[in-house]
N, C-alpha and C positions, 0 to 999 in steps of 0.2 A: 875245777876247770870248766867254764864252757862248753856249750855244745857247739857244733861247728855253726848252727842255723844263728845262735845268740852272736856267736864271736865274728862271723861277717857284718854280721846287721850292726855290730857297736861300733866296728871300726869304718863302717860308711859311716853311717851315721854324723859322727865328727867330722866329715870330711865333707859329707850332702846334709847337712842340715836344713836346708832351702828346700829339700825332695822329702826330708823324710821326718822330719819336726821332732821327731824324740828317738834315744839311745835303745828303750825297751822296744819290744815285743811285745804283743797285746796276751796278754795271761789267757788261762786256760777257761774259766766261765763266759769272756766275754767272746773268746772263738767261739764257743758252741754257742751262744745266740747271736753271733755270726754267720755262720756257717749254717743255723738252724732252719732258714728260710729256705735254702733246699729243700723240694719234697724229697721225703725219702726215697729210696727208688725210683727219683725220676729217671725218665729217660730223654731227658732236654737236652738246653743247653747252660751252661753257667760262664760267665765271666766274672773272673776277680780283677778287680782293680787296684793297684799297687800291689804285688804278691809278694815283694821284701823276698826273706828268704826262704819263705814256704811258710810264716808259723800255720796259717788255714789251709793247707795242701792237705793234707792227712784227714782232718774235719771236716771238711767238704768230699772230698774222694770215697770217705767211710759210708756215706748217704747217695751213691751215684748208683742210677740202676747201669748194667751192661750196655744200652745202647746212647746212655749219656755223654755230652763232648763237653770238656771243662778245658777253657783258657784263661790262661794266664797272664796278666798285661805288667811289664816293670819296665822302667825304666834304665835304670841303674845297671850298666851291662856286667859289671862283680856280680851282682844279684842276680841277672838273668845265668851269669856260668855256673853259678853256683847250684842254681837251680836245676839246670839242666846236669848239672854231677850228679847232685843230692836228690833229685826227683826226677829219673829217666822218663817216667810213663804220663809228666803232666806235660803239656800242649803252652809252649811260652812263646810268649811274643816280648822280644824290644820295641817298646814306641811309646811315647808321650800321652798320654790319656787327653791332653787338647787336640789329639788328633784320633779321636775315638773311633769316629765315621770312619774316616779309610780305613784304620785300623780292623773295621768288624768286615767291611766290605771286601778287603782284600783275603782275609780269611773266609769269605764267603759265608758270612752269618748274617741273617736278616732278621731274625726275630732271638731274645734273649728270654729263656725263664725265671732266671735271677742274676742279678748281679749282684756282687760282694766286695766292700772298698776300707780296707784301711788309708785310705788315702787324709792326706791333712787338709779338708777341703776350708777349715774356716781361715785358714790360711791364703788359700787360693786369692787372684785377684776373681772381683765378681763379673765381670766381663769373662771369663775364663769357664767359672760355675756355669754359669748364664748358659754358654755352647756347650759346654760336655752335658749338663741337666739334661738338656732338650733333645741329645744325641740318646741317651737315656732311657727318659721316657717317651723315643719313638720307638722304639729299638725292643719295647717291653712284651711282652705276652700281653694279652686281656688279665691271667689273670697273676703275671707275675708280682717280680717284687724287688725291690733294692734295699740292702742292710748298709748303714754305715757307720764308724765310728766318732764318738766325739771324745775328748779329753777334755780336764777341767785347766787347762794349759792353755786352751784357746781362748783369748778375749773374749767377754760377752759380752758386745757389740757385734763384734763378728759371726759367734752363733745366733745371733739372733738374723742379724742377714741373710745367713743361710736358713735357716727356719721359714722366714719371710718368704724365699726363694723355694725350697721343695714345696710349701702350700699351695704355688701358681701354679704346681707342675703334678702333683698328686692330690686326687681327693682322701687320700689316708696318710698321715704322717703321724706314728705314735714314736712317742720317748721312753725307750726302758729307764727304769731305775740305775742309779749310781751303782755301779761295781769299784768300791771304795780297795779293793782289796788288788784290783789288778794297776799296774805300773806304768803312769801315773793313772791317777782314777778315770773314771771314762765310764759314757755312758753309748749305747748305740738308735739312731735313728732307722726307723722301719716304715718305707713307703711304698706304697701299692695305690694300684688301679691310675694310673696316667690321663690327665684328661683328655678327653677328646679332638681337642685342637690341635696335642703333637703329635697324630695318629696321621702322618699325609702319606703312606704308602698303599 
């Protein structure tokens, strides 16, 4: 049977495909070099971007020093209830990640240390990328960092637009290796140091 975190996420799924692009869960090596980009005991701030049902709730929380604030951004209000049953102590917000700015602003967050996204960006329209990126990488520490997913599901034309698109916006964008083994395969992009140009605060 199911865990509860699996058995909401399949049954949106079917129903939000347009929000959530695939039925799985991102398996358990690619959370932890997900999630790994947190320093350990930090005591920042982290946003995750699409949190689904928590599967990175646990894997990010496990590396939070005490005076760290981890929010949570989903869309899907199943998901946000769910969330808030199933994970009382994480900090979730309903809102659209095209509207990322208010979003951080109204929670009163100025600067981010990491952000964390299984979100389905190669999906995304690129007018869409284009705003949330830039929301992004002002938004970053000097010396944060943003993780995110890719699946071998996504057209590649499409990764490659997006690939085109964080190089404008990051002077480091490295590609981990295929994790063949998690559902469906998928690998994660890792960008750091934001140019200087989206720095106007």
């Amino acid at each position: 049977m199911p865990r509860p975190d699996h058995a909401v996420f399949l049954k949106r799924s079917f129903s939000k495909m347009d929000q959530l692009a695939t039925p799985f869960l991102t398996g358990p090596r690619l959370r932890k070099q997900l999630a790994g980009v947190v320093p350990f005991g930090t005591d920042g701030i982290v946003v995750e971007l699409g949190a689904g049902p928590g599967a990175l709730a646990d894997d990010i929380r496990s590396r939070l020093g005490p005076g760290a604030r981890y929010l949570a951004v989903e869309i899907d209000e199943e998901l946000v209830a769910h969330l808030r049953t199933h994970k009382p102590w994480l900090e979730v917000v309903q809102g659209d990640v095209n509207d990322l700015e208010k979003i951080l602003d109204d929670a009163g967050i100025d600067r981010v240390d990491a952000f964390v996204s299984t979100l389905p960006w190669a999906v995304f329209p690129q007018e869409m990328r284009l705003k949330v990126m830039g929301v992004i990488a002002r938004r970053l520490v000097p010396g944060g960092v943003m993780s995110m997913i890719i699946t071998w599901m996504a057209l590649p034309n499409r990764v490659r637009d997006l690939r085109a698109l964080l190089d404008t916006h990051f002077d480091e964008v490295v590609e981990t290796a295929t994790e063949w083994r998690n559902p469906p395969p998928a690998r994660t992009f890792l960008c750091r140091r934001p140019f200087p140009r989206f720095d106007v605060r």
